[in-house]
C-alpha positions, -999 to +999 in steps of 0.1 A: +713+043+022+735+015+039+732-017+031+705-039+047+733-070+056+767-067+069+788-065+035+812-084+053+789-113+053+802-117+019+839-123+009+835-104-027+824-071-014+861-066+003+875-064-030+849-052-055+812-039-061+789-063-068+760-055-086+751-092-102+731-113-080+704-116-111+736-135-124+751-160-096+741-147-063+768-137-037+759-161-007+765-148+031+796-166+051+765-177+076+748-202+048+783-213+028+791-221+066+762-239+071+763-258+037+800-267+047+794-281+079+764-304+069+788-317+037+816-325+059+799-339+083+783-366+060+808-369+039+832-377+068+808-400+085+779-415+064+750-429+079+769-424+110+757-385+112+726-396+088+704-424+091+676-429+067+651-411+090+671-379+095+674-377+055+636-383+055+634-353+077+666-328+058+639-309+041+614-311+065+628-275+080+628-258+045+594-266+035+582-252+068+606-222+057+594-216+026+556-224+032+548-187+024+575-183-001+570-210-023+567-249-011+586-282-016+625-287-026+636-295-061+667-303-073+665-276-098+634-248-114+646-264-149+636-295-136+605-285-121+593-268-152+598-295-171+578-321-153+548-293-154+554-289-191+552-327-194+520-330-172+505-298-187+508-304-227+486-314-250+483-320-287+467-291-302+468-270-270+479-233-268+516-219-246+517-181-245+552-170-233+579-142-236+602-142-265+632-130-249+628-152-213+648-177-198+656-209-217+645-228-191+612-206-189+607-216-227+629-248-236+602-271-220+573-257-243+593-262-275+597-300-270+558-305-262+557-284-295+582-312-314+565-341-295+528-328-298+525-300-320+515-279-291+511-237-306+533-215-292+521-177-292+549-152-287+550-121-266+578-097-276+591-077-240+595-043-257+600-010-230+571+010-250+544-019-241+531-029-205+544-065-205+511-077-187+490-062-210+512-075-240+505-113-225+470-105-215+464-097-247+477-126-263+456-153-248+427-163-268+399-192-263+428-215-279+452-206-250+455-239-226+487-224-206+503-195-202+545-195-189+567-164-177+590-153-155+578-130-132+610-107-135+626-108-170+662-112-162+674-095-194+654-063-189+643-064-151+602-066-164+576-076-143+543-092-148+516-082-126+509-122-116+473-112-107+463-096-134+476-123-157+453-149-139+427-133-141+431-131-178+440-168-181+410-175-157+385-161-183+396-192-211+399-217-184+438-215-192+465-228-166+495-202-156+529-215-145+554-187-131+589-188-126+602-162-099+635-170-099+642-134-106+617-121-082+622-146-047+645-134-025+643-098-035+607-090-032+576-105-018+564-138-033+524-140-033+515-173-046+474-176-025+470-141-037+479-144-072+460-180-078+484-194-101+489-232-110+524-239-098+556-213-091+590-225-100+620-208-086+662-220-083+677-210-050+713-198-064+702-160-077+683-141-051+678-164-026+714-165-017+724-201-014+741-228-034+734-246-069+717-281-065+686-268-049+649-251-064+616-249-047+586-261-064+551-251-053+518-265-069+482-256-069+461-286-050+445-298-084+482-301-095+491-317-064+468-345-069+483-357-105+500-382-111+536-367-127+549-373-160+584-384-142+585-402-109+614-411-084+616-427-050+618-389-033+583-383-047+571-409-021+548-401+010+571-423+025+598-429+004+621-445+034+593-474+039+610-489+002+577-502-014+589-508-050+552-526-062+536-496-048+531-462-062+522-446-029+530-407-038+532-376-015+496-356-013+512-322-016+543-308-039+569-336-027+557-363-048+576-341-076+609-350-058+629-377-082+655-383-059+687-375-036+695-343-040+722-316-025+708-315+007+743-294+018+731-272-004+687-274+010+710-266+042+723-229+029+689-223+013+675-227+049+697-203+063+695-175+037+659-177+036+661-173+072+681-143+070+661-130+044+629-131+061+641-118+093+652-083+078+618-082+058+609-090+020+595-058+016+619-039+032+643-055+008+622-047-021+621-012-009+656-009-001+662-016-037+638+006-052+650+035-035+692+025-047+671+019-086+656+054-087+686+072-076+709+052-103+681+061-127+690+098-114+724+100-118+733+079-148+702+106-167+729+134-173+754+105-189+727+098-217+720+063-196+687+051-200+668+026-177+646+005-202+619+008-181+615+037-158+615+033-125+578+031-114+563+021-142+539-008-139+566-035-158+595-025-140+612-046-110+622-022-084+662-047-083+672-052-117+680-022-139+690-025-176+708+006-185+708+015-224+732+042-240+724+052-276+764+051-286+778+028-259+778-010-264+773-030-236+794-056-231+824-030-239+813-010-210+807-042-187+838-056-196+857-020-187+833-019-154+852-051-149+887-048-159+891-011-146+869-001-119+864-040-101+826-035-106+809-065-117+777-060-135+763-082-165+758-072-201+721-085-215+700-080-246+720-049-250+722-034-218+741-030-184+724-051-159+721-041-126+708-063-100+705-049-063+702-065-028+705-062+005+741-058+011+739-031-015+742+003-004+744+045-023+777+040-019+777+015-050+754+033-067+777+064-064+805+043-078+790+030-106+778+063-118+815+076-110+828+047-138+804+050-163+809+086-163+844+081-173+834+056-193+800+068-214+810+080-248+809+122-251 
């Protein structure tokens, strides 16, 4: 299989394989181009190249990009789930979420816990369980939210969004999902799955710089009031009325303030490229690389800790488990001796596939750790 975008799109892949985009995602010369040229040219200039109604309008283009991926700009998913932690709270209410997720997934819930006593119900992530079922099975009458990745970025997991609602639906509990793991590689389907609000960063598999997240709400969301305000969060926040909380009807009134709009620029211009080849023929793309590294790392003793297919697992992150290698040995020698750059998580190999991907990586990495996997 060759890889979906020109590998020369991307500076790394002249030197080394790249299997880490879960990690800090390679971004194509197109958006670092794009991000470049907006920077310099305010930077140089000022309000000369950007006058208070063009910086109303900077994100205007990437909400209308990302209408059917996710909805308005953030200046980053930690910040967006914590003003829907804030706003979604409450003493003596219920959070169900993974144990081994994100910090920023989880950090959130354990301050309205400090500040409020909110419970917190645990799910453990464990390759013998189906993860959705583990979480549907947690929520009880006393459940108020529920909070999870979509993808697990230690493992590669996946929740089946939908059939969480629908769990969450039955005790009137809210559901907040982060797809920061998921965007970018695979189709995002936020109508379909009815959740509350989606939280995502742009830097991992939507290919663009730090300093920007998207933030999409559900309308009854949409219509409160949040816990944190800013001028941004203004329908118009350029018409300066300071004794007049006049906030956005949709997801922007969750904006605090200026953000990296150099960076909203390359988030455009991936997303653009992204689209164009096809989420689901990304998705598929990776699938297909997943099951044949799942083939050929079999006869090394490597282990996929879920198996390709099953219900839970992500068709573009792969945790590979060896019974006597340790894994941040091996990704350390990946590294140092074969220029392959993979991450080690929760004891495993992580390895996170895209479109400038190809068989020709996945033949390379089976290639090391062959040399590498203990006899």
């Amino acid at each position: 299989m060759d890889a979906l975008i020109d590998p020369g799109e991307y500076a790394a892949l002249a030197y080394c394989t790249y299997l880490n985009q879960a990690s800090l995602g390679l971004i194509p010369r197109t958006s670092v181009a794009a991000s470049v040229r907006f920077l310099t040219d305010v930077a140089q200039h000022g309000n000369l190249r950007l006058s208070d109604q063009a910086e109303a309008r900077v994100l205007d283009e990437l909400r209308t990009a990302t209408a059917g991926l996710l909805g308005a700009p953030v200046g980053g998913a930690s910040e967006g789930l914590g003003q829907l932690a804030a706003l979604l709270s409450s003493t003596g209410g219920e959070v169900v979420l993974v144990a081994s997720d994100f910090p920023s997934v989880t950090y959130p819930w354990l301050a309205a816990r400090d500040r409020l006593g909110m419970h917190i119900r645990w799910v453990r992530d464990t390759p013998d369980h189906d993860l959705t079922r583990s979480l549907g099975d947690a929520i009880t009458e006393r459940t108020t939210v529920v909070c999870v990745s979509a993808v697990q970025f230690a493992t590669g997991s996946q929740v089946d969004v939908a059939a969480l609602v629908a769990c969450a639906r039955a005790v009137g509990a809210r559901v907040v999902v982060d797809v920061t793991q998921l965007a970018g590689a695979a189709p995002v389907t936020m109508t379909q799955w009815g959740v509350d609000a989606l939280v995502c960063s742009g830097y991992k598999w939507l290919s663009a710089p730090a300093g920007v997240a998207l933030l999409a709400v559900s309308e009854g969301l949409a219509a409160a009031t949040p816990v944190v305000v800013g001028w941004k969060g203004s329908a118009t926040p350029f018409d300066f009325t300071p004794q007049e909380l006049s906030l956005a009807a949709d997801a922007r009134r969750f904006e605090l303030s200026t953000m990296s709009y150099s960076a909203a620029v390359g988030l455009l211009t991936s997303i653009r490229l992204l689209t164009s080849i096809g989420l689901t023929t990304i998705s598929e793309h990776a699938r297909l690389l997943a099951a044949d590294l799942a083939e050929q790392t079999a006869l090394l003793g490597w282990t996929p800790y879920r198996a390709p297919g099953d219900r839970s697992a992500s068709g573009h992150i792969v945790s590979l488990r060896h019974p006597a290698a340790a894994a941040d040995q091996v990704q350390a020698a990946l590294a140092s001796e074969y220029n392959m750059n993979t991450s080690a998580r929760a004891g495993g190999i992580r390895v996170s596939l895209h479109a400038y991907n190809s068989s020709d990586d996945i033949r390379a990495l089976s290639q090391a750790l062959a040399s590498i996997s203990p006899r």
